[in-house]
PATI-836081 format. One record per residue: residue number from 0; residue in one letter; x, z, y of N, C-alpha, C in turn. Coordinates in steps of 0.05 Angstrom, whole numbers. Example, Ala and Ser with C-alpha at 12.3 -4.5 7.8 and 13.67 -1.06 7.14 Angstrom:
BEGIN
0:A:264:156:-114:246:156:-90:264:156:-66
1:S:257:142:-45:273:143:-21:258:157:1
end
This chain:
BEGIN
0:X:349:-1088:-565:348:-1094:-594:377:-1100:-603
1:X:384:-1086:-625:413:-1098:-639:399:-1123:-657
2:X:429:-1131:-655:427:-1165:-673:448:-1153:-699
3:X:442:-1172:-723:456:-1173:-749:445:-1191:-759
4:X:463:-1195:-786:459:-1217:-803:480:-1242:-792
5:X:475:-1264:-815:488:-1285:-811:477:-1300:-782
6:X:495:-1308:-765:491:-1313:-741:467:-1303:-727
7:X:470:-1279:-729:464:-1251:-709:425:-1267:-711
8:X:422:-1277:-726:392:-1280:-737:372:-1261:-733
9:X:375:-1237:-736:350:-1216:-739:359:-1195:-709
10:X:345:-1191:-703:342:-1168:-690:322:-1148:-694
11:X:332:-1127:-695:318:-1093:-696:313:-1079:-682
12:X:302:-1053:-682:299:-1030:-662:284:-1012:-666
13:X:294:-993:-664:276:-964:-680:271:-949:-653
14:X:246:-930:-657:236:-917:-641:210:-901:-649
15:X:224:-872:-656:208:-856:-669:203:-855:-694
16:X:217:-867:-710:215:-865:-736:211:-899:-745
17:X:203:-909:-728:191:-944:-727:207:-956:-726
18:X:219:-974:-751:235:-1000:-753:227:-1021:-741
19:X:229:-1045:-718:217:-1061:-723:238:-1084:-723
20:X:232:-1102:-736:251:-1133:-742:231:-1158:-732
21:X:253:-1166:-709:249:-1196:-700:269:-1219:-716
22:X:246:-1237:-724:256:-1263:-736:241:-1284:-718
23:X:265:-1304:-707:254:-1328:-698:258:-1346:-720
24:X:231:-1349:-732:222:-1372:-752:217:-1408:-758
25:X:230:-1414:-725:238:-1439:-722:261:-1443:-721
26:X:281:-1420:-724:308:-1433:-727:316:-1436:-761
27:X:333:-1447:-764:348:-1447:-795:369:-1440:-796
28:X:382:-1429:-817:422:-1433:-812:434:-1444:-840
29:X:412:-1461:-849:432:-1471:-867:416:-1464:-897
30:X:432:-1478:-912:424:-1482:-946:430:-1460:-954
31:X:416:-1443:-970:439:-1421:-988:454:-1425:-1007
32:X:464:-1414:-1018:496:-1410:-1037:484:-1432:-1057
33:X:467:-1438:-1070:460:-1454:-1091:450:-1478:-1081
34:X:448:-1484:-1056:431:-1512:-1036:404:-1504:-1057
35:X:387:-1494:-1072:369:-1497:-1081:334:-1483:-1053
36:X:346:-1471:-1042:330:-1465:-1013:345:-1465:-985
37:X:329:-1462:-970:340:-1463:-934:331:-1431:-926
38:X:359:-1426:-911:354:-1401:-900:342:-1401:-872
39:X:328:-1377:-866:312:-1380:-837:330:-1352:-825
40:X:335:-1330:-847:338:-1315:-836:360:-1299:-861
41:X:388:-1277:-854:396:-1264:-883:419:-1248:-866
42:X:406:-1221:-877:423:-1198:-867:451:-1202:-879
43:X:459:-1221:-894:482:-1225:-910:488:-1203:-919
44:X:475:-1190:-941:476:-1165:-954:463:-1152:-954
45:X:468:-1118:-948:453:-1095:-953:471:-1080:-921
46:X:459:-1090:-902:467:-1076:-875:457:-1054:-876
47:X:468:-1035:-846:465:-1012:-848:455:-1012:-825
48:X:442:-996:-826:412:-982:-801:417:-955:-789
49:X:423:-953:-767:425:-923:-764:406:-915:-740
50:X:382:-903:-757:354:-894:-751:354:-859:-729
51:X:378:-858:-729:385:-825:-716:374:-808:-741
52:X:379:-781:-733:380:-756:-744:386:-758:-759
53:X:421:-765:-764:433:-777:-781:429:-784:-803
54:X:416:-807:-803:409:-825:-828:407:-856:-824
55:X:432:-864:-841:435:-890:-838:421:-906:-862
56:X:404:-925:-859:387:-945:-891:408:-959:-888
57:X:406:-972:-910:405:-999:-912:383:-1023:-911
58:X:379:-1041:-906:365:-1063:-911:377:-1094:-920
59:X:368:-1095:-934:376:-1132:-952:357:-1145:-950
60:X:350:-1169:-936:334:-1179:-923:345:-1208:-922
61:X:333:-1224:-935:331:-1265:-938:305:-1274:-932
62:X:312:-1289:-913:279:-1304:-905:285:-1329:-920
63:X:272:-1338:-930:274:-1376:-942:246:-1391:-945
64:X:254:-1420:-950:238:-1431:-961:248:-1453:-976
end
């Protein structure tokens, strides 16, 4: 599985066309930009995915509460 996001938080892995994303949901990393929620999880942007047969997504992805 590759890791990304703010402190390598999420991990991914494609296989066959199949994205899949691991979030461990008991960790936190902190307040977001406004302290108005807590982050669990945040690709810190719009990362890039490279799914083969050359095609790279993006995904933008914030877990909170």
């Amino acid at each position: 599985m590759e890791k990304m996001g703010k402190d390598n938080s999420i991990s991914y892995s494609t296989e066959d066309g199949i994205l899949t994303i691991v979030v461990d949901t008991n960790k936190e990393i902190g307040p977001s930009a406004s302290g108005k929620t807590t982050l669990v999880a945040s690709s810190g942007g719009n990362a890039s995915i490279d799914v083969g047969n050359d095609r790279v997504l993006k995904l933008g992805l914030n877990l909170y509460y």
